[in-house]
N, C-alpha and C positions, 0 to 999 in steps of 0.2 A: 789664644783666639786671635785669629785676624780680623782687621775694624779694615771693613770693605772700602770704607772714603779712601784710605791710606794706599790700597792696590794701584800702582801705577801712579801713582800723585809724583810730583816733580818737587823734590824736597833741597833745598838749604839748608847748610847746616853748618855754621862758621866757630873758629874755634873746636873744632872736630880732629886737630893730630891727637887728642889724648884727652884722659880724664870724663865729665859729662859729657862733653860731644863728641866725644867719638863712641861712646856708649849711645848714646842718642841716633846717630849715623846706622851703626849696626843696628837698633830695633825697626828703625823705616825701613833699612831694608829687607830686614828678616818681614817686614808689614807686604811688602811687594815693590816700596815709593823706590823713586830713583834717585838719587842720593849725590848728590855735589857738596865736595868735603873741603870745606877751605881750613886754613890755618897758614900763621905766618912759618912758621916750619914746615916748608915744601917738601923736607923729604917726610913726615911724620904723613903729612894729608896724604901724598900719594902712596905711605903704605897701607894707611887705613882704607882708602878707598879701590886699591888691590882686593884687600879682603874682602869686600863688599859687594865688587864688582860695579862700581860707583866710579863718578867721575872727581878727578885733583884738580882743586880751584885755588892755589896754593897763593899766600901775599896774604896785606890790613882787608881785613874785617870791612871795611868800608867800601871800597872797590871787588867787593863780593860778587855786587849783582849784576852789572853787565858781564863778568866773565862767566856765571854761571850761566845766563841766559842761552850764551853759546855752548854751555857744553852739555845742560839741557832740550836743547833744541828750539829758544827760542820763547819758554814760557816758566812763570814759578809759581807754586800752588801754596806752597808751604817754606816759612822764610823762619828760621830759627837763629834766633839774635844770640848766641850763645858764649860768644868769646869775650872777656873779660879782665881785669888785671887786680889783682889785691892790695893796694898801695894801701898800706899803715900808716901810722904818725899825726898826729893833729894840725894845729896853726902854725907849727913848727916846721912840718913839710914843706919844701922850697914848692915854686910853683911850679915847676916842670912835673912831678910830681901828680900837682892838682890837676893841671893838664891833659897829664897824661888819663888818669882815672877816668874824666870828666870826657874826653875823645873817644876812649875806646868802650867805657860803659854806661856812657849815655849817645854820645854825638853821634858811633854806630847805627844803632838803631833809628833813629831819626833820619841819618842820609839814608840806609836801605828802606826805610816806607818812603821817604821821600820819593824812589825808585822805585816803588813796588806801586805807590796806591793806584795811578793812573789805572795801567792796567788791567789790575782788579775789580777799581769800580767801574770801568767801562764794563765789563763781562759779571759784574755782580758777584764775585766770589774772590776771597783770597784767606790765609791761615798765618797769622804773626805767632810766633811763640817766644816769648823773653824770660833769658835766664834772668832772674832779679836777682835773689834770696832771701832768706827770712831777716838778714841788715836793712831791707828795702821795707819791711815792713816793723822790725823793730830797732836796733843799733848795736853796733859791732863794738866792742868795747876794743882801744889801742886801733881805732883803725876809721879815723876820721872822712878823707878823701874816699874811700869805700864808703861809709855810713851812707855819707851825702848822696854820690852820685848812684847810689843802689836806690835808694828813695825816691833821685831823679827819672831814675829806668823805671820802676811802678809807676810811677806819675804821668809817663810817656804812655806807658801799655793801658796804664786807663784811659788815658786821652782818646787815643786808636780806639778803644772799646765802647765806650759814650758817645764817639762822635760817628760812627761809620758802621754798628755792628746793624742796623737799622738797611744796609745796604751790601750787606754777605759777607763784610770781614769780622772774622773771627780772632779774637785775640784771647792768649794762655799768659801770664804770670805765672813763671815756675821758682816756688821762694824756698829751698831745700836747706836747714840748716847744713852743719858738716860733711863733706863728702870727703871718701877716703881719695883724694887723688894729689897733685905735686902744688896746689897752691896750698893747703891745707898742710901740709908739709912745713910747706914756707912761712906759716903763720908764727911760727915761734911760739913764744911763754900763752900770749893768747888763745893759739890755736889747742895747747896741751891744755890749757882751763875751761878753754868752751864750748869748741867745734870737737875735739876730740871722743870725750865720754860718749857722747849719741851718735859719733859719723856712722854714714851708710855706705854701700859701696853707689859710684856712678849707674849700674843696670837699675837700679832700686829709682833711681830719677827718671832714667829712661823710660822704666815702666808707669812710673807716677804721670807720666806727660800721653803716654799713648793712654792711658785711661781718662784723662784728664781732656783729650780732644775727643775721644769715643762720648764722654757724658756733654761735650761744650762747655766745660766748665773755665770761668775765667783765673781765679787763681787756685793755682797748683801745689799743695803742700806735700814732698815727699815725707816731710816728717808732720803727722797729721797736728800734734799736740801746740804747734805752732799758732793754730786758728784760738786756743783760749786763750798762748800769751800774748796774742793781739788783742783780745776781746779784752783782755783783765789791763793793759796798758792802758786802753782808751777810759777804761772805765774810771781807773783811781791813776792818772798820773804821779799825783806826788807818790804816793807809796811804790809805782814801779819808778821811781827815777832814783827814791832812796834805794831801793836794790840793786839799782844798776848800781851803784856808788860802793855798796860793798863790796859788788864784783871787780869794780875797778883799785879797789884798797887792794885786794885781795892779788890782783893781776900785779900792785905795783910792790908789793912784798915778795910775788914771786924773783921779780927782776931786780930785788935789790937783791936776793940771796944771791943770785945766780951773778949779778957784778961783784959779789962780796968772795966768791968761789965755794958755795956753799955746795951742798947737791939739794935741787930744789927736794921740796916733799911732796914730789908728784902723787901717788895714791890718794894723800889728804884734799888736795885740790880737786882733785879726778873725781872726788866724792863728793865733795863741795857744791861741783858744778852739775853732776847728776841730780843730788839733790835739788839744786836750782831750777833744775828741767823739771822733774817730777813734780815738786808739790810750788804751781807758778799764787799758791796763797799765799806763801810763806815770803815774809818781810825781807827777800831778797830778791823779789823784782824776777822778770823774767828770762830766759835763755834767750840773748841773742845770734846772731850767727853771721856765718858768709860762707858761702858755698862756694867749692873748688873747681870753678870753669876752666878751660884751656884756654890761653890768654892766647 
């Protein structure tokens, strides 16, 4: 079904050589939207946007939107904050690190509305959509500088939404746990214990966001069971924090095997953490996540 707003809309979409956004890219256009594909991989953007018949807006996520402007014709309807980095490690992390996380998955979004709002609210319309994840809304376990700045990025998208929907912009939080794409890859022992059991493939986000602007809804769960282990975090922290604790035991026996040269027991883990998702009563706290954008 084609969602008639989307025909002809002039879409952004950063982070789009591969993985969710370029999944995301191909459904706007398969919608009818015209499609400016950036990614720091210039040649990855202008294959995807070959495909598409879209226009390569190739470079940082940040300098997005005057180039798109131009190769849109001069206006943007729909700004998809989608590119992202997975930076691991806690207080341990050097600060370039933090930096880095905190520039490209939060400071992004803030310079393109900073660039987008005028616009907009002169003409009373415009469409934010921000990759968050479900770490934005619960906590990534092994993976600090992510945790934070995904929190920071909801935080943002709420802002935008409380403070201006009142005046036609419309904002999406899309918080997907696991997606099968190359950050998720990259996640290591984490990624095999907690993104892995549930991932989805990127069209499964894709589609979760084009239904998700069709209803205006403001956050977007590709993995729906998300919204209880939110509801159940809020409700009894201490019990979801002791969970996350055993997941994090649990994460740090995998990684001693694996430094000791063991072969982990991945199946037992695999089960572990399904379990975890499934029954979010159980004195193990809830499945966290982080979804695999194209950085």
């Amino acid at each position: 079904m084609v969602v008639e707003a989307l025909r002809d809309a002039r879409v952004v979409v950063t982070g789009a050589g591969g993985g969710i956004g370029a999944a995301l890219a191909r459904r706007f256009a398969a919608e009818g939207a015209r499609v400016a594909v950036n990614d720091l991989d210039a040649d990855a953007a202008r294959r995807v946007a070959a495909e598409i018949g879209g226009a390569a807006v190739p470079g940082d996520a940040s300098t997005a939107v005057p180039e798109a402007l131009d190769a849109l014709g001069g206006g943007i309807d729909i700004f998809c904050a989608n590119a992202g980095v997975g930076t691991g490690g806690g207080p341990e992390a050097d600060d370039a690190a933090w930096e880095l996380a905190w520039d490209v998955n939060v400071m992004s979004h803030v310079r393109a509305a900073r660039a987008l709002l005028p616009a907009w609210l002169e003409r009373g319309e415009g469409r934010f959509v921000s990759t968050v994840s479900a770490a934005g809304l619960l906590t990534m376990i092994g993976a600090a500088p992510y945790s934070v700045t995904k929190h920071g990025a909801l935080a943002f998208a709420e802002w935008l939404s409380l403070t201006y929907r009142h005046r036609g912009i419309h904002v999406h939080a899309v918080c997907p746990q696991g997606v099968r794409t190359a950050m998720i890859q990259g996640a290591g022992v984490a990624g095999e214990l907690v993104l892995a059991p549930n991932a989805i493939e990127p069209e499964e986000v894709a589609q979760a966001v084009i239904d998700g602007i069709a209803a205006d809804r403001f956050l977007i769960l590709p993995h729906p069971e998300v919204a209880g282990y939110y509801a159940a975090r809020a409700a009894e922290p201490e019990r979801w924090l002791r969970g996350m604790n055993k997941l994090q035991r649990t994460l740090e026996a995998r990684l001693a095997q694996a430094r000791a040269g063991l072969v982990p027991e991945q199946d037992h883990a695999q089960d572990h953490a399904r379990d975890h998702a499934q029954d979010p009563a159980q004195d193990h706290g809830q499945d966290p996540a982080q979804e695999g954008e194209s950085a």
